[in-house]
PDB file of N, CA, C and O in Angstrom:
ATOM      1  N   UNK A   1     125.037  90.851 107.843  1.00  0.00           N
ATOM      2  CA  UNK A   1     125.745  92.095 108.088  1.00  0.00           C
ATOM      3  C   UNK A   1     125.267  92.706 109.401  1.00  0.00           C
ATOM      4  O   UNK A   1     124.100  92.686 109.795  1.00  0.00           O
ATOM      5  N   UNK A   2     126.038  93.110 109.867  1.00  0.00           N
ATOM      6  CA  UNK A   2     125.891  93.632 111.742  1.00  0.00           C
ATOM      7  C   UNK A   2     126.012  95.266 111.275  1.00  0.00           C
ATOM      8  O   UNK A   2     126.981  95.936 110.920  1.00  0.00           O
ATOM      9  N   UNK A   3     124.300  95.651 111.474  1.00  0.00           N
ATOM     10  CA  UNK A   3     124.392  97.135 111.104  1.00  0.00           C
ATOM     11  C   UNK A   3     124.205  97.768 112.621  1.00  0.00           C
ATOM     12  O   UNK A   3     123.358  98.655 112.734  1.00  0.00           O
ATOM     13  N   UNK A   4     125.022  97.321 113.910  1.00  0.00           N
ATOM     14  CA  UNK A   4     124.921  98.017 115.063  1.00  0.00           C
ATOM     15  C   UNK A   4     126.319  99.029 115.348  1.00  0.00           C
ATOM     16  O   UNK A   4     127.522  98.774 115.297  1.00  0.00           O
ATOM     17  N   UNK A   5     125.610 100.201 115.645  1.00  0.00           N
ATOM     18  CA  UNK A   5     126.652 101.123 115.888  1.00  0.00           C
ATOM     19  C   UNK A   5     127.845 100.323 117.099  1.00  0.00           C
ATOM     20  O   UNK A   5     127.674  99.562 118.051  1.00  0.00           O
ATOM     21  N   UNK A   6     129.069 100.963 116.466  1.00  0.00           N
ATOM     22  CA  UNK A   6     129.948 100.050 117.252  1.00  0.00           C
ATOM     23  C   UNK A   6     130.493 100.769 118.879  1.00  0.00           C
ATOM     24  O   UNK A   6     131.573 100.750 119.471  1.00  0.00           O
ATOM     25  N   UNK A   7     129.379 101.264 119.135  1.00  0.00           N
ATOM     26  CA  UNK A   7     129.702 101.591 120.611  1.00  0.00           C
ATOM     27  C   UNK A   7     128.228 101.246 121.687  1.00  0.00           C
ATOM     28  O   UNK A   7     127.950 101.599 122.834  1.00  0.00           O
ATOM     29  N   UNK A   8     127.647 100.554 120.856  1.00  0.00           N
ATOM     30  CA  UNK A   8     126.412  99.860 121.303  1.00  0.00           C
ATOM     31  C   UNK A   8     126.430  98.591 121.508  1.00  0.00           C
ATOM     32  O   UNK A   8     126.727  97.976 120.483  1.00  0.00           O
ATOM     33  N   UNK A   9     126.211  97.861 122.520  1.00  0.00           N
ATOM     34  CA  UNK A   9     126.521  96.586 122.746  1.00  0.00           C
ATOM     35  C   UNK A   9     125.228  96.052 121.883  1.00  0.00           C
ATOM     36  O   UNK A   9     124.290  96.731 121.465  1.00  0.00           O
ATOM     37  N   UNK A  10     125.435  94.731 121.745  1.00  0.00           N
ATOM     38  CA  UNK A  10     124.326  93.317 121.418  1.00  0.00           C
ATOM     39  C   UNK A  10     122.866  93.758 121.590  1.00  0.00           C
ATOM     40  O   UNK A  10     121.866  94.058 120.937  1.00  0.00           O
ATOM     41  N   UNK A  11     123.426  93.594 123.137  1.00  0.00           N
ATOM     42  CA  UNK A  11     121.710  93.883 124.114  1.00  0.00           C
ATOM     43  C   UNK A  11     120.603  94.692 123.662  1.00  0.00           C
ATOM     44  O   UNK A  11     119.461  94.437 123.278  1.00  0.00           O
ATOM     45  N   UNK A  12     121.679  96.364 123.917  1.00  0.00           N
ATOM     46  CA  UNK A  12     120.787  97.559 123.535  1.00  0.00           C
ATOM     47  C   UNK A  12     120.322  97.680 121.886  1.00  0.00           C
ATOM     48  O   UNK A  12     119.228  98.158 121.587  1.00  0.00           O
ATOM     49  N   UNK A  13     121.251  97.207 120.901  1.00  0.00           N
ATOM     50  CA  UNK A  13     120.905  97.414 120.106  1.00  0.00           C
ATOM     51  C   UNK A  13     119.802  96.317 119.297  1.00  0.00           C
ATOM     52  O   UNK A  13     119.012  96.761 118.464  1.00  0.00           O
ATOM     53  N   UNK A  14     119.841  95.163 119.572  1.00  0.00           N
ATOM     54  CA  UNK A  14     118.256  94.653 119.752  1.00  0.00           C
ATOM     55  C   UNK A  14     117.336  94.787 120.543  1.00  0.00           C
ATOM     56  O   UNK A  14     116.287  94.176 120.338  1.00  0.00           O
ATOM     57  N   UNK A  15     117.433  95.334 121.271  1.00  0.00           N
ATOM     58  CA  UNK A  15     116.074  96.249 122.239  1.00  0.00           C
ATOM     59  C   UNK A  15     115.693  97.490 121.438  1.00  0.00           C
ATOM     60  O   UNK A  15     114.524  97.877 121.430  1.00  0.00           O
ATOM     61  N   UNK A  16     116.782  98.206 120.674  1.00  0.00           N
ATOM     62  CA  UNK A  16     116.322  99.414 119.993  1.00  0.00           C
ATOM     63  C   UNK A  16     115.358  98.728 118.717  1.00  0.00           C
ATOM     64  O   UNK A  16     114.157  98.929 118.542  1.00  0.00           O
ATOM     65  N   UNK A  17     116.199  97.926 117.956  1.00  0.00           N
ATOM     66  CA  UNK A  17     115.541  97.409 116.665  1.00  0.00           C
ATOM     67  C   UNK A  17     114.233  97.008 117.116  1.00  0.00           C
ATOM     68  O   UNK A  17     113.447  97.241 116.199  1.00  0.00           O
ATOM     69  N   UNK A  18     113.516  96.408 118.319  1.00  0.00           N
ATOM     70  CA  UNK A  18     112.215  95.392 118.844  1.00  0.00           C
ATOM     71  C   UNK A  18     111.597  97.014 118.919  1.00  0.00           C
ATOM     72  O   UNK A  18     110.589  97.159 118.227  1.00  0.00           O
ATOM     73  N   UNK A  19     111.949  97.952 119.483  1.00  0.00           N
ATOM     74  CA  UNK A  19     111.324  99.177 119.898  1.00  0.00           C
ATOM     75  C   UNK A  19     110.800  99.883 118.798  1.00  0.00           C
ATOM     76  O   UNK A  19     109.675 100.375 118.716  1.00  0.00           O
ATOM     77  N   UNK A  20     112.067  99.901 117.617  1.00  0.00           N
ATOM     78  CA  UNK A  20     111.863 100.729 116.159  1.00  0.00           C
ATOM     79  C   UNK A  20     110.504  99.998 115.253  1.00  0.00           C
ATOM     80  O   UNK A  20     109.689 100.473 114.462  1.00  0.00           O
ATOM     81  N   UNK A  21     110.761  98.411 115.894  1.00  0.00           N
ATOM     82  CA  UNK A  21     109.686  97.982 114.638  1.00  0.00           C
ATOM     83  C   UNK A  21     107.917  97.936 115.707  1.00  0.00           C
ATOM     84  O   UNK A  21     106.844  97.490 115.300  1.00  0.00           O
ATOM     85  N   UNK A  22     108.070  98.259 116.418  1.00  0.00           N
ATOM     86  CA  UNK A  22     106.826  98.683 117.164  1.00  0.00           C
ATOM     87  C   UNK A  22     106.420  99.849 116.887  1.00  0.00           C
ATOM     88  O   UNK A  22     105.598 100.255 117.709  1.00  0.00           O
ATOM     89  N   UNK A  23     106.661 100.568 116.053  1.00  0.00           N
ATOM     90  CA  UNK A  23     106.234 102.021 115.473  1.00  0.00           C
ATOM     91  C   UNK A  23     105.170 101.131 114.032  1.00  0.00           C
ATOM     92  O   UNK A  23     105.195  99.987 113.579  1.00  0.00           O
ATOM     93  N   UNK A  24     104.393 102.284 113.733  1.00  0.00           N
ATOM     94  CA  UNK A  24     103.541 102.208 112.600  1.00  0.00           C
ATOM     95  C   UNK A  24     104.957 102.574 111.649  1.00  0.00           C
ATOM     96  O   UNK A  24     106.018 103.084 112.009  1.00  0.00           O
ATOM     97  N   UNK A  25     104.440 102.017 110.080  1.00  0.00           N
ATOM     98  CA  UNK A  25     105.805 102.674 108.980  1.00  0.00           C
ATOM     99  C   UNK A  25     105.419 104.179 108.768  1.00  0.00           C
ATOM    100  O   UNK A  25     106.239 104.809 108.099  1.00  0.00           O
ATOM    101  N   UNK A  26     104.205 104.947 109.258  1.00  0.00           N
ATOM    102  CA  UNK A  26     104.159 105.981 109.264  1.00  0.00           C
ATOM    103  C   UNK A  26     104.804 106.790 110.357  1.00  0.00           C
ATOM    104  O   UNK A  26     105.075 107.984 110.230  1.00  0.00           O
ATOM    105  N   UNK A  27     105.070 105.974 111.591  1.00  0.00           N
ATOM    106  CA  UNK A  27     105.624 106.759 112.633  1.00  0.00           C
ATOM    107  C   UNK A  27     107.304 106.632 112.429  1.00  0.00           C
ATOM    108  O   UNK A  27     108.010 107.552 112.842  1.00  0.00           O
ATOM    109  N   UNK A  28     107.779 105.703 111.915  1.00  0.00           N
ATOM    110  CA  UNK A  28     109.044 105.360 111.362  1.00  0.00           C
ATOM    111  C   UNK A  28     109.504 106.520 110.370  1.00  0.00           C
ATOM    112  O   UNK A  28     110.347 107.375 110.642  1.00  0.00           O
ATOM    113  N   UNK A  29     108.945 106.423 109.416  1.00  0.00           N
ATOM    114  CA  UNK A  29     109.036 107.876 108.254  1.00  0.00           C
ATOM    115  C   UNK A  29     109.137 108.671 108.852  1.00  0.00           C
ATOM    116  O   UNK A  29     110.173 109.250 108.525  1.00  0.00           O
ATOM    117  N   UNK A  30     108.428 109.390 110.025  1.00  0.00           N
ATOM    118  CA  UNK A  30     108.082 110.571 110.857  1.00  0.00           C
ATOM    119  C   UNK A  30     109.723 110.589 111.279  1.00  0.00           C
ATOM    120  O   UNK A  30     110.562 111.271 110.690  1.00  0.00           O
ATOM    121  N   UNK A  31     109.927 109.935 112.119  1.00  0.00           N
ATOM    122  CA  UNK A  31     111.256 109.926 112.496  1.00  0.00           C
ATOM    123  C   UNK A  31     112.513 109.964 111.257  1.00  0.00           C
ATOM    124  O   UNK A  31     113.424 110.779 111.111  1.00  0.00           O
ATOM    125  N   UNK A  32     112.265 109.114 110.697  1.00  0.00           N
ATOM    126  CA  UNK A  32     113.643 109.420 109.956  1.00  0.00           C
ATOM    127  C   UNK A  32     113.533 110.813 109.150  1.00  0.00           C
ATOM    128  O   UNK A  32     114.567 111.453 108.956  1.00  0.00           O
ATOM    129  N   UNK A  33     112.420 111.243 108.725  1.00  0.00           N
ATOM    130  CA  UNK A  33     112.440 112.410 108.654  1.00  0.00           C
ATOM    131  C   UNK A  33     112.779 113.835 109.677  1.00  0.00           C
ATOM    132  O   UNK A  33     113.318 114.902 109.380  1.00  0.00           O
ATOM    133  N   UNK A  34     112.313 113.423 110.759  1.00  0.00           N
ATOM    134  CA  UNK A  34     112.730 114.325 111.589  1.00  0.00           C
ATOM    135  C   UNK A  34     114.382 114.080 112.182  1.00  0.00           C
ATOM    136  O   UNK A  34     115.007 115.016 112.680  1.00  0.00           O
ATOM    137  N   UNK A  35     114.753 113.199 112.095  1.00  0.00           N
ATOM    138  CA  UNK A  35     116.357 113.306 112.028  1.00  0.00           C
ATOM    139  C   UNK A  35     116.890 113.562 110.940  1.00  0.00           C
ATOM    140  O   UNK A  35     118.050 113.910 111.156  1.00  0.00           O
ATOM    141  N   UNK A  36     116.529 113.578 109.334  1.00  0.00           N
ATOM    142  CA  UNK A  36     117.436 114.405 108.672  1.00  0.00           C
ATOM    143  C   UNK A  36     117.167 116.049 108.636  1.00  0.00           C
ATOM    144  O   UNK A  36     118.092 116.834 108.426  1.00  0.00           O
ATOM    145  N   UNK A  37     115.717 116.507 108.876  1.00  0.00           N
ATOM    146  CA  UNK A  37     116.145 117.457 109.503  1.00  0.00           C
ATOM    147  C   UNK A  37     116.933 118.274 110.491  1.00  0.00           C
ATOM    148  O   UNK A  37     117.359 119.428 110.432  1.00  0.00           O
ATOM    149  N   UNK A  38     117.001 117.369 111.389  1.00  0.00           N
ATOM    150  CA  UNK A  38     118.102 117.516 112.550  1.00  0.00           C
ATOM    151  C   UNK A  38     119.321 117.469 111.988  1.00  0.00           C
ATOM    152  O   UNK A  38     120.078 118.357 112.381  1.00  0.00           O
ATOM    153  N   UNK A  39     119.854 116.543 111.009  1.00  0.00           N
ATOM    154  CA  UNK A  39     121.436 116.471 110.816  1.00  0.00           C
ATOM    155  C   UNK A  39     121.310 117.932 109.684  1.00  0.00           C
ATOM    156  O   UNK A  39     122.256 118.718 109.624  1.00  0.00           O
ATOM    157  N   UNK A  40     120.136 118.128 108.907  1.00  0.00           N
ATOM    158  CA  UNK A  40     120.697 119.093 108.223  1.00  0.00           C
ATOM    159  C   UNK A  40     120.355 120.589 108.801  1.00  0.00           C
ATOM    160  O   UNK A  40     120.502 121.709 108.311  1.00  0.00           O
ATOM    161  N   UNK A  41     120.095 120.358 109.430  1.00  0.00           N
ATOM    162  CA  UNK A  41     120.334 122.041 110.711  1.00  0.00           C
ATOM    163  C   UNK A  41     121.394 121.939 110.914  1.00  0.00           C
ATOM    164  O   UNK A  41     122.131 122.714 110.304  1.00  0.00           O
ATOM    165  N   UNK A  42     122.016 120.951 111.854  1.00  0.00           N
ATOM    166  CA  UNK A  42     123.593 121.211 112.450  1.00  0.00           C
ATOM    167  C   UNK A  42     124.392 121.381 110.953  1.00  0.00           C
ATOM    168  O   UNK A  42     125.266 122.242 111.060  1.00  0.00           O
ATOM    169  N   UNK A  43     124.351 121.023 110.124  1.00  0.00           N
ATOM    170  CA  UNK A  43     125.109 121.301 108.642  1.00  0.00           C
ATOM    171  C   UNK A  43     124.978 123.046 108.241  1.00  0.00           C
ATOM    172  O   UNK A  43     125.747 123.977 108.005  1.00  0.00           O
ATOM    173  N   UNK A  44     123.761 122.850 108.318  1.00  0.00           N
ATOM    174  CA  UNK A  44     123.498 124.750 108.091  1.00  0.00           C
ATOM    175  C   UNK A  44     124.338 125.809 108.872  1.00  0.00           C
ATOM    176  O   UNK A  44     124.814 126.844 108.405  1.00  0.00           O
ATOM    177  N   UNK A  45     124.445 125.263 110.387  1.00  0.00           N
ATOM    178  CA  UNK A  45     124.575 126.114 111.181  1.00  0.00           C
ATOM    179  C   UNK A  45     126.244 125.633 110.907  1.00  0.00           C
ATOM    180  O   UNK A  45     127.026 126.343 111.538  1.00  0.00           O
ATOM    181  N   UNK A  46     126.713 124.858 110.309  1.00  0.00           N
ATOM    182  CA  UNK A  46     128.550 125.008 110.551  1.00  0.00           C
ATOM    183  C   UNK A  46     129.092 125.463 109.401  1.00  0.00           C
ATOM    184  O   UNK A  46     130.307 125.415 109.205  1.00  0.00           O
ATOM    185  N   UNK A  47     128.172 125.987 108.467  1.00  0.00           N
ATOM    186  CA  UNK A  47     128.569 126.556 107.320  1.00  0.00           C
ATOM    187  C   UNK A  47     128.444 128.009 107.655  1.00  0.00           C
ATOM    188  O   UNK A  47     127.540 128.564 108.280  1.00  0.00           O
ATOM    189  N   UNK A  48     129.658 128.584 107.052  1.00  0.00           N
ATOM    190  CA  UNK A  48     129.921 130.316 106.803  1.00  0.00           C
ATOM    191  C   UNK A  48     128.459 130.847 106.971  1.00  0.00           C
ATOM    192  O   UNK A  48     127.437 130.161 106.931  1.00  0.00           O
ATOM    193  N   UNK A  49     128.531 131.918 107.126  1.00  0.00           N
ATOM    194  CA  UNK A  49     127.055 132.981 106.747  1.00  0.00           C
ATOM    195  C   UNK A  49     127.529 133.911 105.875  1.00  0.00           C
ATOM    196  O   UNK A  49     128.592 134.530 105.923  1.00  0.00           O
ATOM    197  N   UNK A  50     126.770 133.952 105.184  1.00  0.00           N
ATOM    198  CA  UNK A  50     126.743 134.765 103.815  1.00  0.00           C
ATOM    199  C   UNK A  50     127.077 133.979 102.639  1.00  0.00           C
ATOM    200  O   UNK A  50     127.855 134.406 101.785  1.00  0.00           O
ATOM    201  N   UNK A  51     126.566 132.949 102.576  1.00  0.00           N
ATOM    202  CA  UNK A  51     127.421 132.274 101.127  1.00  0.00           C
ATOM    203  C   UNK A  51     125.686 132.601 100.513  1.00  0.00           C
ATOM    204  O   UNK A  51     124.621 132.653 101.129  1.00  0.00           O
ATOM    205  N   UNK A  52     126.013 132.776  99.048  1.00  0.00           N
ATOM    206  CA  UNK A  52     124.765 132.952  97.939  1.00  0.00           C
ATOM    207  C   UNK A  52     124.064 131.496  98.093  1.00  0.00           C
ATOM    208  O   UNK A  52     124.589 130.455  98.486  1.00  0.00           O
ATOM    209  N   UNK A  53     122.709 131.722  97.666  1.00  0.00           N
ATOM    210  CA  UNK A  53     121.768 130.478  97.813  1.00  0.00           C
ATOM    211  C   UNK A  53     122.449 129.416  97.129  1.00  0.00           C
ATOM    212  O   UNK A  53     122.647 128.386  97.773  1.00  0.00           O
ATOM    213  N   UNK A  54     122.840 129.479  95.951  1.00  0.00           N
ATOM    214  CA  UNK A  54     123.202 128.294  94.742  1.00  0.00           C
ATOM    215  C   UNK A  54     124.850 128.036  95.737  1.00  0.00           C
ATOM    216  O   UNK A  54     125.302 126.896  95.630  1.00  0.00           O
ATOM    217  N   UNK A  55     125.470 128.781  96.412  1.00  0.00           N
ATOM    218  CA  UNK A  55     126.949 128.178  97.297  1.00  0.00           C
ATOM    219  C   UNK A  55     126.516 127.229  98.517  1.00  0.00           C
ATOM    220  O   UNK A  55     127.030 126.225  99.011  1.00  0.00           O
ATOM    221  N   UNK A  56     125.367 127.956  98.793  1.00  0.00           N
ATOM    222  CA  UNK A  56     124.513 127.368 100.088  1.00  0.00           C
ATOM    223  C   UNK A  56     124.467 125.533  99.714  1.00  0.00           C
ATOM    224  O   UNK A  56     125.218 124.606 100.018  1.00  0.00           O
ATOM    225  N   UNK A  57     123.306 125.618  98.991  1.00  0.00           N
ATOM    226  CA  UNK A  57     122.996 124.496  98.090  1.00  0.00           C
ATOM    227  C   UNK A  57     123.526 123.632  98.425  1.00  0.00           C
ATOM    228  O   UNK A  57     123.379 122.762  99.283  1.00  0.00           O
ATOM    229  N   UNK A  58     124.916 124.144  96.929  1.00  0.00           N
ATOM    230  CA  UNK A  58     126.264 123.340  97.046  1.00  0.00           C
ATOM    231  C   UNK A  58     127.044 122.223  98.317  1.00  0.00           C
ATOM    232  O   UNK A  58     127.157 120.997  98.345  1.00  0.00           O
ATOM    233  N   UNK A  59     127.470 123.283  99.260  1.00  0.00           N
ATOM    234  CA  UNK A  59     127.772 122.660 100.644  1.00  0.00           C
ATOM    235  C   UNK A  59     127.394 121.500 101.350  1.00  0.00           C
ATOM    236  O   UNK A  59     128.017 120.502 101.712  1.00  0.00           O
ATOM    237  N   UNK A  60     125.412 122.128 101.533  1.00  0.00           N
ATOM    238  CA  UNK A  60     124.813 121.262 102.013  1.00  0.00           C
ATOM    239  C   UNK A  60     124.574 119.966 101.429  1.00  0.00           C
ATOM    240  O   UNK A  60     124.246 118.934 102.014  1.00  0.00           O
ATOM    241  N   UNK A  61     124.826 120.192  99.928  1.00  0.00           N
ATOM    242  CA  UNK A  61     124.521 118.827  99.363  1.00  0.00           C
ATOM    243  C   UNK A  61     125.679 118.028  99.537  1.00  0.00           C
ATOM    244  O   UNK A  61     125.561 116.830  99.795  1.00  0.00           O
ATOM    245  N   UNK A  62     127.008 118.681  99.400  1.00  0.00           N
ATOM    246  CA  UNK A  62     128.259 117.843  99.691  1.00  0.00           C
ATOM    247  C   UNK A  62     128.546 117.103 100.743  1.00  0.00           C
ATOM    248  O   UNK A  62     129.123 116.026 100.886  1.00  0.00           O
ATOM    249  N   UNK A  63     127.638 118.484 102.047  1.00  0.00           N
ATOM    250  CA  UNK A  63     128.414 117.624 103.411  1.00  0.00           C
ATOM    251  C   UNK A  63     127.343 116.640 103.917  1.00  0.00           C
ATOM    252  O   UNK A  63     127.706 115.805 104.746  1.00  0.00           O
ATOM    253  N   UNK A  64     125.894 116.651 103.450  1.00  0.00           N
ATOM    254  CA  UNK A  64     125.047 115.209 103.323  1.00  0.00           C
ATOM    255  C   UNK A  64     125.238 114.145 102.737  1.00  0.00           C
ATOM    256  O   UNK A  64     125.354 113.077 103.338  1.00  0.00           O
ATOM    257  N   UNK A  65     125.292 114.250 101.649  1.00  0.00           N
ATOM    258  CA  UNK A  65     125.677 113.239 100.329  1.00  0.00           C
ATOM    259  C   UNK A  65     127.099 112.673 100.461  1.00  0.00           C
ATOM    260  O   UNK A  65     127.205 111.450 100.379  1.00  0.00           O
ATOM    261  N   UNK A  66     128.231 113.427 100.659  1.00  0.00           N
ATOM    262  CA  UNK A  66     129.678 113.041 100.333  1.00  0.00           C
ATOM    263  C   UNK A  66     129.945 112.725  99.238  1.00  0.00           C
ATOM    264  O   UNK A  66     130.468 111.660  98.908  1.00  0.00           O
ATOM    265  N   UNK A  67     129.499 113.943  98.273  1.00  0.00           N
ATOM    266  CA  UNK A  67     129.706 113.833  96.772  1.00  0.00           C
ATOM    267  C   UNK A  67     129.430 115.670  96.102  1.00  0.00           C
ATOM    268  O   UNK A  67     128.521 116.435  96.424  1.00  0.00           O
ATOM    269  N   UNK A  68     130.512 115.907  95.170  1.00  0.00           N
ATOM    270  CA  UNK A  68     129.818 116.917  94.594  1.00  0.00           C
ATOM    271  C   UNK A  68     128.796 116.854  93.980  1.00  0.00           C
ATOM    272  O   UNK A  68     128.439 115.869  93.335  1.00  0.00           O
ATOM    273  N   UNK A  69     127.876 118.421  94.153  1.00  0.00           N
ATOM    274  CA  UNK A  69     126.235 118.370  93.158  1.00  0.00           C
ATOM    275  C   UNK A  69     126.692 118.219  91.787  1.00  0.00           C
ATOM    276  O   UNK A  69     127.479 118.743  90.999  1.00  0.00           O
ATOM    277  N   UNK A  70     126.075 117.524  91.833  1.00  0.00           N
ATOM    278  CA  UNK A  70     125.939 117.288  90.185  1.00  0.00           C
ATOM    279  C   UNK A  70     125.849 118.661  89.467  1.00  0.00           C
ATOM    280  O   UNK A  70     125.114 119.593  89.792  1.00  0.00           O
ATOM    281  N   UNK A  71     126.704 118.624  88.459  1.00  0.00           N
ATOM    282  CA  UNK A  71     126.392 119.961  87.351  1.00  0.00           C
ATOM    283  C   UNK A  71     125.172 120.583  86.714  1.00  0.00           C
ATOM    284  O   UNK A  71     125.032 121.733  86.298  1.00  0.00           O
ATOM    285  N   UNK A  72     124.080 119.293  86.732  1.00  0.00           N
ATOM    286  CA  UNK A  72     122.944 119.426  86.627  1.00  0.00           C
ATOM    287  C   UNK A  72     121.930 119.505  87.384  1.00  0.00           C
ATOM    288  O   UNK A  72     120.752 119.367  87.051  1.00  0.00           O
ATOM    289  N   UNK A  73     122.295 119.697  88.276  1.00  0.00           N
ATOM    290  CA  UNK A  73     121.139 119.753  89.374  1.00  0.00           C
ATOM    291  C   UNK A  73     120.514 120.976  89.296  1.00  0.00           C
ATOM    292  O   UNK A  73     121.017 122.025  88.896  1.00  0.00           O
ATOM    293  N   UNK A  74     119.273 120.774  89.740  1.00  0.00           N
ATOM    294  CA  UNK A  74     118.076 122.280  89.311  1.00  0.00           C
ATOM    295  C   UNK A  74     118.453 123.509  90.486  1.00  0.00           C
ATOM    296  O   UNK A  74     118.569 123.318  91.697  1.00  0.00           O
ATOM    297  N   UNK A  75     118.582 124.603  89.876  1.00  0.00           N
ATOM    298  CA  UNK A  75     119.263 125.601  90.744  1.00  0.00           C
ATOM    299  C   UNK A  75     117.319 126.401  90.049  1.00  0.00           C
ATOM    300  O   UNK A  75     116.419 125.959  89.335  1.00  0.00           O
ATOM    301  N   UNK A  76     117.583 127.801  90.872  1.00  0.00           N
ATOM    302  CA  UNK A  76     116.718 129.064  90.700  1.00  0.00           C
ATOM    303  C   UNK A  76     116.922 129.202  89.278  1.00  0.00           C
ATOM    304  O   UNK A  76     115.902 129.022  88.613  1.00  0.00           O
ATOM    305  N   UNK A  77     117.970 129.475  88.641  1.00  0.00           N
ATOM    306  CA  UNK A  77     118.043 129.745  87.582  1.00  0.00           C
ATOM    307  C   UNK A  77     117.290 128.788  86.106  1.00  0.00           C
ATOM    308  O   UNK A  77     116.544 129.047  85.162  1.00  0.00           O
ATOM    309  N   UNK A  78     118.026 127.608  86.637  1.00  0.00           N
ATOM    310  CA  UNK A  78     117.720 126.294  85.602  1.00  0.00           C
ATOM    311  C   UNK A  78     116.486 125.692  85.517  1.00  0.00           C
ATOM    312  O   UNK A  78     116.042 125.214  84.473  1.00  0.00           O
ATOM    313  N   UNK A  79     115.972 125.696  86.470  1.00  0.00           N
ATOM    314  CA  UNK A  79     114.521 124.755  87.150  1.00  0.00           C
ATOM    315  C   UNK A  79     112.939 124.865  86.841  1.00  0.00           C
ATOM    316  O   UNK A  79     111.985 124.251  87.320  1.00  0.00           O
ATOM    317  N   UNK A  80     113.027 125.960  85.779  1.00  0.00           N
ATOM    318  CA  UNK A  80     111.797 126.234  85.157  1.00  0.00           C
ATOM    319  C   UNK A  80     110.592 125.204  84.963  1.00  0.00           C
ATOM    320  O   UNK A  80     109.364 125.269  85.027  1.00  0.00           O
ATOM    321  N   UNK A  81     111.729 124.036  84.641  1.00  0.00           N
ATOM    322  CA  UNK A  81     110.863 122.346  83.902  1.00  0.00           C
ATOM    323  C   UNK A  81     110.303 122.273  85.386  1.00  0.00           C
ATOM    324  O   UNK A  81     109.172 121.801  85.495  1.00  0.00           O
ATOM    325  N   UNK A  82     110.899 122.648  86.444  1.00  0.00           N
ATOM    326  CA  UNK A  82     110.396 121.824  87.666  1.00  0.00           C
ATOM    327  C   UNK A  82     108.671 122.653  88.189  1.00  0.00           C
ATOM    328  O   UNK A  82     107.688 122.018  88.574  1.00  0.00           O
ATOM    329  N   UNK A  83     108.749 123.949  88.061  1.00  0.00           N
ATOM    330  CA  UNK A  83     107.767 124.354  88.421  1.00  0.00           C
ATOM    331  C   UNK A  83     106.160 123.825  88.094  1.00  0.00           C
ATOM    332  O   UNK A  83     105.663 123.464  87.027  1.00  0.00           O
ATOM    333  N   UNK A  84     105.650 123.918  89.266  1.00  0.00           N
ATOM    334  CA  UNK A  84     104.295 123.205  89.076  1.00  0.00           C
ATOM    335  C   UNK A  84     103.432 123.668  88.144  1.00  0.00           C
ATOM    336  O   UNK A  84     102.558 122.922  87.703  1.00  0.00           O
ATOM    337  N   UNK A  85     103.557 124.933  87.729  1.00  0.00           N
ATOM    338  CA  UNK A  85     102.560 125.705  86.499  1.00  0.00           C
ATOM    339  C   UNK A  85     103.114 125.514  85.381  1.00  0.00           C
ATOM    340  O   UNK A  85     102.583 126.104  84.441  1.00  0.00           O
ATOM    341  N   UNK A  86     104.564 124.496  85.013  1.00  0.00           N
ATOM    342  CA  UNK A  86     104.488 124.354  84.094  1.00  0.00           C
ATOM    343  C   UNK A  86     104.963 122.927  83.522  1.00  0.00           C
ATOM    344  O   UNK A  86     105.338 122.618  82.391  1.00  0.00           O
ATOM    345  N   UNK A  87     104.822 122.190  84.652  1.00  0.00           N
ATOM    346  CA  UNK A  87     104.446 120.784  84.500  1.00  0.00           C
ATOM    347  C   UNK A  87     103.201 120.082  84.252  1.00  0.00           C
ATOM    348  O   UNK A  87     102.234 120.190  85.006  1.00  0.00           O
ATOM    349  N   UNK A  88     103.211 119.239  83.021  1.00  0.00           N
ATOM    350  CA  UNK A  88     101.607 118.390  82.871  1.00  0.00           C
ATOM    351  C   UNK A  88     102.141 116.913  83.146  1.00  0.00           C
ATOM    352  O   UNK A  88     103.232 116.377  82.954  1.00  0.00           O
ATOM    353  N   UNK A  89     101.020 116.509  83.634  1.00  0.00           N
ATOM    354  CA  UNK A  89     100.283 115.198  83.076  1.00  0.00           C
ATOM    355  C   UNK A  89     100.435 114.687  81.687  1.00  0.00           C
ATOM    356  O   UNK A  89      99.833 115.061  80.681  1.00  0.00           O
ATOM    357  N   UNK A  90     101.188 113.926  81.785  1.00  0.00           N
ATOM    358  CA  UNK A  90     101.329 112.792  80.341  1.00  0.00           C
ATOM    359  C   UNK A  90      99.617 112.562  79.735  1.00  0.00           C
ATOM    360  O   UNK A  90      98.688 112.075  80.380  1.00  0.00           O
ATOM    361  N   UNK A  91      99.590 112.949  78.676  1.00  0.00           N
ATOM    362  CA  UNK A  91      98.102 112.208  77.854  1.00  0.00           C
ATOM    363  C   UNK A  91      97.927 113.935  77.740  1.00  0.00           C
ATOM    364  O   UNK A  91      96.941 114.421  77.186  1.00  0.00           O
TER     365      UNK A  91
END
């Protein structure tokens, strides 16, 4: 499977891949992390202002994902199980 963007020739895009795998997998992570931060700023910033946190959410998860949030997904309200003071350790 040819995972090169299709406005990138042959060349460049095996010079990028030789370049990408010359990173540590910690400097790799670093990056792909710091580009989904990047894509999800520009997402933030093209959404309305003023939508409520749980509409907020919503959006951002749609226009990342390309799927509605799940009905269950942990909102402020629901997420109690998630909090760290009231999560244990199995045993």
């Amino acid at each position: 499977m040819d995972d090169r963007p299709l406005d990138t020739s042959p060349e460049v895009h095996e010079l990028y891949q030789f370049m990408l795998m010359q990173l540590t997998p910690e400097e790799r992570f670093i990056r792909g992390a710091l580009m989904f931060d990047a894509a999800r700023g520009m997402v933030l910033a093209s959404l309305p202002k003023g939508l409520s946190p749980d509409e907020l959410r919503r959006r951002l998860y749609e226009r990342i994902y390309g799927e509605p949030l799940p009905a269950d997904f942990p909102t402020k309200n629901n997420a109690e199980h998630l909090r760290p003071e009231t999560t244990r350790a199995p045993g």
